[in-house]
C-alpha positions as CSV (number, residue, x, y, z in Angstrom):
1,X,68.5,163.9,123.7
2,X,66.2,160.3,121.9
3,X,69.1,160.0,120.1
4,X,71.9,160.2,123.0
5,X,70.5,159.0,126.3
6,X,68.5,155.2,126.2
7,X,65.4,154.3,127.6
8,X,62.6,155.8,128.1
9,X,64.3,158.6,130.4
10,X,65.0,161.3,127.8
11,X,61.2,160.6,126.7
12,X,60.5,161.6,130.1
13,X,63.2,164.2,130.5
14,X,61.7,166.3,127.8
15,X,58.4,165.4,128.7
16,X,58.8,167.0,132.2
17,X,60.3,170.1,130.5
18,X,57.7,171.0,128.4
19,X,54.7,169.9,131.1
20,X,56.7,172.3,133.6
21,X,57.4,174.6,131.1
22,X,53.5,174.6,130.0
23,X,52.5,175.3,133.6
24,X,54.9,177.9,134.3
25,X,53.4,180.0,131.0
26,X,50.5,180.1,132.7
27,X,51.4,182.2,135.7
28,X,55.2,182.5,136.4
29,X,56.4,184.2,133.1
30,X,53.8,186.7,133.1
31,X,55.2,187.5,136.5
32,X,58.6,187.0,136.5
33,X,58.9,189.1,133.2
34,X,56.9,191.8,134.5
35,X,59.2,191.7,138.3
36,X,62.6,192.0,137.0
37,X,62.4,193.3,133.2
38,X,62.4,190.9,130.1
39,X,66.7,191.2,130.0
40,X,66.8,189.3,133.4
41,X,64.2,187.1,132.5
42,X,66.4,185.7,129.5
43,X,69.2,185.5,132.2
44,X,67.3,183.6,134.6
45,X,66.4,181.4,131.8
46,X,69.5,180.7,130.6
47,X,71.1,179.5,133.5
48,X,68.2,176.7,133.9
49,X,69.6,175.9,130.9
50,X,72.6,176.2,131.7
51,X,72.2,173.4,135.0
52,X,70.0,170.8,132.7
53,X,73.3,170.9,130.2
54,X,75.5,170.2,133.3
55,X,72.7,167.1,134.6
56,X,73.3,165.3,131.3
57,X,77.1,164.4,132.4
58,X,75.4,162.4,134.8
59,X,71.6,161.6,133.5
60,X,69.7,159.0,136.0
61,X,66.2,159.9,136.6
62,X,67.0,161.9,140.1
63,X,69.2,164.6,138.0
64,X,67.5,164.6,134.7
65,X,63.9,165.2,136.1
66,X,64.8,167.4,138.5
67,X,66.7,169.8,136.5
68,X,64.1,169.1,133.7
69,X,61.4,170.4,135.7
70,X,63.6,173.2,136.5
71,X,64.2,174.2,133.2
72,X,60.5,174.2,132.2
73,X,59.8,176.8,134.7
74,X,62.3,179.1,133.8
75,X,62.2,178.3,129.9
76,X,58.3,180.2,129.7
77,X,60.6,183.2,131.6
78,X,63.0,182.8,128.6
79,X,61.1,182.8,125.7
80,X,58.6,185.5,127.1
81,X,61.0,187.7,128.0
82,X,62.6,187.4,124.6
83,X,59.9,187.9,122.9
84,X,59.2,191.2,124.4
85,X,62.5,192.3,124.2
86,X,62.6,191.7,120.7
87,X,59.4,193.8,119.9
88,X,61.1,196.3,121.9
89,X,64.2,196.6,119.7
90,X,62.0,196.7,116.8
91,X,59.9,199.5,117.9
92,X,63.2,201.4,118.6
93,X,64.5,200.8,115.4
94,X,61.4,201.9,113.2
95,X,61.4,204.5,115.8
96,X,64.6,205.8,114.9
97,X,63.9,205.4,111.2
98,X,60.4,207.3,112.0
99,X,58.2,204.4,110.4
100,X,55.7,203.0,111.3
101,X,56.8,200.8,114.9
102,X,55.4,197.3,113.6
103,X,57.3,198.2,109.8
104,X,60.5,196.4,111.3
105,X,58.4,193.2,113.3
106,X,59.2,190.9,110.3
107,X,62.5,191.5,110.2
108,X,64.0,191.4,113.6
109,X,62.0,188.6,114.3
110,X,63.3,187.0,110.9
111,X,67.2,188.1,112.2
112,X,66.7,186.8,115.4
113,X,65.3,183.0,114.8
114,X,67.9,182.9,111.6
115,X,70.8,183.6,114.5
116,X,69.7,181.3,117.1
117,X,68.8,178.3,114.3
118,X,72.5,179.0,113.2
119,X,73.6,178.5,116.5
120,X,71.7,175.1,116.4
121,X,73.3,174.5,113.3
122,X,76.7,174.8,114.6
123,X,75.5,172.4,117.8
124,X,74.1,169.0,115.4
125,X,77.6,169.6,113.8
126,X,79.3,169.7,116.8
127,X,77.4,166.1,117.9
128,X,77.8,164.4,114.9
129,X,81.5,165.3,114.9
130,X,82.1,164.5,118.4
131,X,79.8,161.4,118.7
132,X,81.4,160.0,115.6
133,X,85.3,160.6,116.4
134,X,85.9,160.5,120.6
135,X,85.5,157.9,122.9
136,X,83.7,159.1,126.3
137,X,81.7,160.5,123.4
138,X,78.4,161.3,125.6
139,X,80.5,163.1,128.2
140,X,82.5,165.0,125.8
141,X,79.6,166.2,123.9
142,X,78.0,167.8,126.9
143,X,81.4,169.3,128.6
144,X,80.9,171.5,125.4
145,X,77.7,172.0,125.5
146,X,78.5,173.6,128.8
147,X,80.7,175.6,128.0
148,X,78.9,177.2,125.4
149,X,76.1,177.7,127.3
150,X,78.4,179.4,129.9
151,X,79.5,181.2,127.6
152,X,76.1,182.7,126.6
153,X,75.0,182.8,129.7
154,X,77.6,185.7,130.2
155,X,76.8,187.3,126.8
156,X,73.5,188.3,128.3
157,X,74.4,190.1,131.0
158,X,76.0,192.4,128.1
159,X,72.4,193.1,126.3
160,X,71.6,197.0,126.6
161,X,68.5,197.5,129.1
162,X,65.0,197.7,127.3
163,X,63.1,201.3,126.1
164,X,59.6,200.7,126.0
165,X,58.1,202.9,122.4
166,X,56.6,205.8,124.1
167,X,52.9,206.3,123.2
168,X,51.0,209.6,122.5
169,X,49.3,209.2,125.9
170,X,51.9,208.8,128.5
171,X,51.0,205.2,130.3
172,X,53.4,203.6,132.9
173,X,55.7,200.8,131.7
174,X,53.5,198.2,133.0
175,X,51.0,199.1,131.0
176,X,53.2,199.6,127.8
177,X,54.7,196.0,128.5
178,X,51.8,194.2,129.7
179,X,49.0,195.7,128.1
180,X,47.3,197.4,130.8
181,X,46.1,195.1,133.2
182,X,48.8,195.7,135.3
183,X,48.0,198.3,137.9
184,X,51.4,199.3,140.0
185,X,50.8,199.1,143.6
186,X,53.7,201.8,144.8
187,X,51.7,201.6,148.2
188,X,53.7,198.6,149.0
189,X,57.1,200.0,147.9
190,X,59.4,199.6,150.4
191,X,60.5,203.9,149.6
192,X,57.2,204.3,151.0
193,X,57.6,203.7,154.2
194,X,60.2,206.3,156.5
195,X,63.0,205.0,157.9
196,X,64.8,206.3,161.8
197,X,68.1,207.9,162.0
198,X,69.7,205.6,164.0
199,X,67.9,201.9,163.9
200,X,66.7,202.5,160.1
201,X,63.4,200.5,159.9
202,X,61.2,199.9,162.3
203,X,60.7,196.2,163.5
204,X,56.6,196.7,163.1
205,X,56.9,198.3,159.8
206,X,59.7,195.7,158.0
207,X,56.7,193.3,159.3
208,X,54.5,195.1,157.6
209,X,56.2,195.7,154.1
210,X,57.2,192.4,154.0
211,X,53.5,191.0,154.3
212,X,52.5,193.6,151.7
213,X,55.5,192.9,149.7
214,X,54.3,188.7,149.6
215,X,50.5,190.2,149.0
216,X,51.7,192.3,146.4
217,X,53.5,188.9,144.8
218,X,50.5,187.1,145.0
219,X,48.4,189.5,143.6
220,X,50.7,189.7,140.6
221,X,50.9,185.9,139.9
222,X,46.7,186.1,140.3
223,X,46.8,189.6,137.5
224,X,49.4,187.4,135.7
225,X,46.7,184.4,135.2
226,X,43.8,186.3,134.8
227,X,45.6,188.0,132.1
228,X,46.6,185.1,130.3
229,X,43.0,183.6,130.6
230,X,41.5,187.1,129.7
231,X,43.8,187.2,126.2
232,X,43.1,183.2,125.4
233,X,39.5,183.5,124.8
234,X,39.7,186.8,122.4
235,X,39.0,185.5,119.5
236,X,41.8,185.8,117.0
237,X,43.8,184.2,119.6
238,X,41.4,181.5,120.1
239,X,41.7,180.8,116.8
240,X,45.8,180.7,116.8
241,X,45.0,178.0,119.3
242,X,45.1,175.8,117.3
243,X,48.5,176.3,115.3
244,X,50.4,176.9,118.3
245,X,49.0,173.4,120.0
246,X,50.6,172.2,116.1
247,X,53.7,174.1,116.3
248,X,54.5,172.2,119.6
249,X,53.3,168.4,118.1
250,X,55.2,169.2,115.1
251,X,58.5,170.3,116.7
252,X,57.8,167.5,119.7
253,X,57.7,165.1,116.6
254,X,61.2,166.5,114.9
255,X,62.8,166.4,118.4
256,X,62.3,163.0,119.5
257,X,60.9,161.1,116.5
258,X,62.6,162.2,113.5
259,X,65.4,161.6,115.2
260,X,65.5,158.8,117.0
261,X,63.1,156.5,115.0
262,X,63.9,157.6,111.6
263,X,66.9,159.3,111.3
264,X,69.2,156.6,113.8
265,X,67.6,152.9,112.3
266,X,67.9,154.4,109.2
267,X,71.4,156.1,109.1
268,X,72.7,156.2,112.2
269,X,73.2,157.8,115.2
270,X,76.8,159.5,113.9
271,X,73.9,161.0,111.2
272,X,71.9,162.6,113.2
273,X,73.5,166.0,113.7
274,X,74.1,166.1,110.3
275,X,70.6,165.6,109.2
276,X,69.2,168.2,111.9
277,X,71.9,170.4,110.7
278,X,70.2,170.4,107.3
279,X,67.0,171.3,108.9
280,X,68.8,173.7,111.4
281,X,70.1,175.2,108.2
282,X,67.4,175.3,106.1
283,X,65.3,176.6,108.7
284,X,67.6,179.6,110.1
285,X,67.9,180.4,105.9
286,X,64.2,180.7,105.6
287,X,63.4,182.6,108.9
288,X,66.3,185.5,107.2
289,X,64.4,185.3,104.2
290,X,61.0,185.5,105.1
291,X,61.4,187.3,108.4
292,X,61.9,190.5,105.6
293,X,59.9,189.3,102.6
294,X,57.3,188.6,104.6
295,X,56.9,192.2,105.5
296,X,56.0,192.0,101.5
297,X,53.9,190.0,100.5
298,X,52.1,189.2,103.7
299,X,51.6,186.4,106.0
300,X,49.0,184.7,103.8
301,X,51.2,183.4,101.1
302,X,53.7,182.3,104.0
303,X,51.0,180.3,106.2
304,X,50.0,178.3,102.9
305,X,53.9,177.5,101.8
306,X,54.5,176.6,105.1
307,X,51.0,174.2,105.9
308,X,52.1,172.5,102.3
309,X,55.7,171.9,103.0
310,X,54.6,170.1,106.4
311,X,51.8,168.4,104.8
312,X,54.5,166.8,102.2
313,X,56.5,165.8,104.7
314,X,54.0,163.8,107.2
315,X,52.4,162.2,104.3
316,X,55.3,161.2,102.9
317,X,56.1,159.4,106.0
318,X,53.0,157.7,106.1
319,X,52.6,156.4,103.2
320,X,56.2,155.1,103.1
321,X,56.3,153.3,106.2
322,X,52.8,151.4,105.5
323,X,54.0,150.5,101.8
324,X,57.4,150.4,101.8
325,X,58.8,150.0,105.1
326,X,60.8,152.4,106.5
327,X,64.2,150.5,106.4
328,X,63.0,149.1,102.8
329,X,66.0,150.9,100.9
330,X,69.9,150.8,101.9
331,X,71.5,153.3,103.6
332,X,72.5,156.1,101.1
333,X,69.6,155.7,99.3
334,X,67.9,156.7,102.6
335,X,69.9,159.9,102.7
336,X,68.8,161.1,99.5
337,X,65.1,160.6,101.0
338,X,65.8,161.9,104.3
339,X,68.2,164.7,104.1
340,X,66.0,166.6,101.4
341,X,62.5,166.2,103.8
342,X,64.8,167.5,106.4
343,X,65.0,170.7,104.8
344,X,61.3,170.3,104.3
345,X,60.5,170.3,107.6
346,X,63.2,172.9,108.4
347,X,61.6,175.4,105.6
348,X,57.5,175.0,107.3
349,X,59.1,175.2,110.7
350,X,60.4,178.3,110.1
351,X,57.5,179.7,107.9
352,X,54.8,178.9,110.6
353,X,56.8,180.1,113.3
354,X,57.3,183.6,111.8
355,X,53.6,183.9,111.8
356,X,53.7,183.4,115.4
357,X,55.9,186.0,116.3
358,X,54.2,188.6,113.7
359,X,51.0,187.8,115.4
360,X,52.1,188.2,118.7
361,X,53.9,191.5,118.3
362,X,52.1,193.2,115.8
363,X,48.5,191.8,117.0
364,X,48.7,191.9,120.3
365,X,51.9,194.6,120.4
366,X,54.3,192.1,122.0
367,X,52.5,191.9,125.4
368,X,54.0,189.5,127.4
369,X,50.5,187.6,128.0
370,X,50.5,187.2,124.5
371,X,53.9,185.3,124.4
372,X,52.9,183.3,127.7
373,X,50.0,182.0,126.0
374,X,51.8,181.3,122.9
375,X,54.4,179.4,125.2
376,X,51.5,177.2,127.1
377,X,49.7,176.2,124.1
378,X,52.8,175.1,122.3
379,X,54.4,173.5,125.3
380,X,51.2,171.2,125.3
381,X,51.8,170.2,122.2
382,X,55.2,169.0,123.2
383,X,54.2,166.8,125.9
384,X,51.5,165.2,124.2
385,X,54.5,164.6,121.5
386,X,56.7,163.2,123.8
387,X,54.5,161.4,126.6
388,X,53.0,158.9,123.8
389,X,56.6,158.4,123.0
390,X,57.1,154.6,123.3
391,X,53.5,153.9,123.2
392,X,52.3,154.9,119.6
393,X,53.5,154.2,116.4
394,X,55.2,156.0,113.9
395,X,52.9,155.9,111.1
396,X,49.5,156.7,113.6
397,X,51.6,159.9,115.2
398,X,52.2,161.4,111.3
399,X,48.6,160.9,111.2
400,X,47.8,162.5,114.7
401,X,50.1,165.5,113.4
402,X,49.1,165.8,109.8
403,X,45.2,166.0,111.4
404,X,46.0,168.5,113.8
405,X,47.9,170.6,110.8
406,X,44.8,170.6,108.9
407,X,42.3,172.2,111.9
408,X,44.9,174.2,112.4
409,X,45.1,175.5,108.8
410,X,41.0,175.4,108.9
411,X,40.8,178.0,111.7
412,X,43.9,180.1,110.0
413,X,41.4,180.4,107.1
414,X,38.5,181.2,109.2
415,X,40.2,184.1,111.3
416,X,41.5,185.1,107.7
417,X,38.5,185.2,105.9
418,X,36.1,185.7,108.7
419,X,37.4,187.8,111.5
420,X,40.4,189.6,110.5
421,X,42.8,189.6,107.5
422,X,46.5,188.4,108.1
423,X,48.9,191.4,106.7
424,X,52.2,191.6,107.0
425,X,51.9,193.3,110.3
426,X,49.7,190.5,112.1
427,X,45.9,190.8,112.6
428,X,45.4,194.6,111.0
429,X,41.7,196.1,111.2
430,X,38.6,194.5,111.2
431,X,37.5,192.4,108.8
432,X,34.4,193.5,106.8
433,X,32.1,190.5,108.2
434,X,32.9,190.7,111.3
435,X,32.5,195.0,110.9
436,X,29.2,194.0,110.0
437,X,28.1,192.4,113.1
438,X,30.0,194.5,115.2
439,X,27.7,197.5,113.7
440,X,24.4,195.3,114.4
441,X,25.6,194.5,117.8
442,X,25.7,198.4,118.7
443,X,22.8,198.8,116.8
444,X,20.8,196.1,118.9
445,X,22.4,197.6,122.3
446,X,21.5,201.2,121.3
447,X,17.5,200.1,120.7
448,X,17.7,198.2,124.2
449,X,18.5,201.1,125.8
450,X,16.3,203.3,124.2
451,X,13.5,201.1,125.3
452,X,14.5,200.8,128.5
């Protein structure tokens, strides 16, 4: 969008969508998701998407923001609900396969992120290939756009309904899906209450179910916050915090800065989609790989590859552009610099990413308060990205990046080493340390109350 639309507006565009989109992970995914099933959720979501693609046939700041702000409700929706839905077709899977129900995380999750970052492959090629060849080009590009998204839009309505993994203990769905601190009011169902023969519901009573119906709404939104707030301060999440607030800086930066002020001065604007196809590439290549290997070898060897490959890339940048210049070498010597630190970026992107999504599913068994908070922590991230836009300069926001990478790599290590070690299935028991002063905790509690 930096690269297509000029002026500050698609700095602010996208900086509405992820403020929106932070806001709405708070509350409105947890409940949305939990209302109408994670396979609606992604349907909702796609058709925000769906109308902000249509707004950028005609982008002025009364359609763009709008439909921005729009989109970053309904995007938390998205991502939540296909985040659960995914663990859920994992679970079935290793289910079917009677293994273990987290064996399978790594892979599905590897499948899924390798599809959709082909998908964005096949979109950068479509730009470069239509901005460089048609006139109208803008226009053009997004009459496509929408039609694609159209087009998936109606491929979700195909997805098979969701099977939550039955547990040993029989629990309602809620409580499968959302971890328990759902309780299901069926007081306020509307089945509850009897209906006449001949006028069906009575006036007094629709009154009444309707005002327990909004109470029951609110109450869910208030359970949905609470939930999230409840699953931010355990402590292995707390100390994900970090990385996620990364993850959003770091894809914030790719999004609007790698392309439009490196990428365009430097090649082009016909170059960008080709460049981000690289990465698009690289990075769908590497989530296939790793989403499986990682299963293998374990999440520790892929959060270091991936913190190193990022860490090349940002202080590459910085040190080019304060020696060198950015612009200091012609144009196809550029490429050779910038296509190869595209895949780069493409490869950690990917790497980190997958330790995300093993984390939330395997950790915190795909609980949609787990995604939501992944979602608001990561949305941050992109607004801070995209609000200092035009205000900060290149070389000081590879600086701001690369220090946020390394206190996010600091608590990794911590939460490895200290609280519990990564496996390939997440966060799996406790580690010894904190075993230790878990014991002396119950230890100290039991004396207390013998005094007492």
């Amino acid at each position: 969008m930096s690269s297509v639309i000029p002026g500050d507006l698609s700095y602010w565009a996208l900086a509405t969508i992820y403020a929106t989109l932070a806001l709405s992970s708070f509350f409105l995914s947890y409940t949305v998701v939990t209302k109408v099933s994670p396979k609606w959720a992604v349907f909702v979501g796609a058709v925000a998407y769906a109308l902000m693609i249509c707004a950028n046939l005609y982008p002025r700041y009364y359609t763009l923001i709008p439909c921005s702000a729009l989109l970053g409700f309904f995007a938390s929706v998205l991502w939540t609900g296909q985040g659960t839905y995914v663990t859920f077709a994992s679970q079935a899977y290793s289910k079917q396969r009677q293994k273990d129900p987290q064996s399978a995380l790594g892979f599905f999750n590897g499948t899924f992120f390798g599809i959709f970052q082909t998908s964005t492959v096949i979109g950068y090629l479509l730009s470069s290939l239509i901005l460089g060849s048609t006139t109208g080009k803008t226009t053009t590009l997004f009459v496509v756009y929408a039609i694609i998204c159209a087009t998936g839009v109606a491929g979700v309505l195909l997805l098979p309904p969701e099977r939550p993994l039955p547990t040993e203990e029989p629990q309602p769905q809620a409580d499968l899906l959302y971890g328990g601190d759902i309780e299901e009011d069926t007081a306020t169902e509307e089945k509850d209450i009897p209906l006449t023969e001949d006028t069906g519901e009575p006036p007094r009573q629709k009154e009444a179910v309707t005002g327990a119906a909004d109470e029951a709404t609110w109450k869910r939104i208030w359970d949905g916050m609470m939930t999230t707030g409840r699953i931010m301060r355990d402590r292995k999440m707390a100390l994900l915090l970090p990385l996620m607030l990364y993850d959003g800086l770091s894809r914030g930066f790719t999004t609007a800065d790698f392309t439009g002020s490196i990428i365009t001065p430097c090649l082009g604007v016909n170059s960008v989609g080709l460049v981000m196809a690289v990465y698009a590439a690289t990075n769908a290549i590497f989530c296939a790989a790793f989403g499986k290997i990682g299963d293998v070898i374990g999440m520790r060897v892929i959060v270091f590859v991936g913190v190193l490959l990022h860490a090349i890339f940002f202080i590459f940048f910085i040190v080019w552009t304060e020696v060198f210049g950015l612009q200091s070498l012609g144009e196809w010597p550029m490429r050779l610099v910038i296509w190869p630190l595209g895949s780069v970026l493409g490869a950690g992107d990917a790497l980190l990413y997958s330790v995300f999504s093993a984390t939330m599913m395997g950790t915190f068994n795909g609980k949609v308060a787990a995604f939501s908070t992944f979602k608001f922590w990561t949305s941050l991230g992109y607004v801070v990205a995209f609000v200092w836009g035009s205000y900060v300069s290149l070389t000081l926001k590879c600086a701001l990046v690369l220090a946020c990478l390394v206190v996010s790599a600091h608590a990794v290590l911590v939460l490895d080493r200290v609280v519990q070690p990564i496996t390939q299935k997440g966060l799996k028991g406790q580690h010894p340390a904190a075993a230790v002063e878990t014991d002396k905790r119950a230890l100290l509690d039991k004396e207390q109350e013998s005094d007492m």
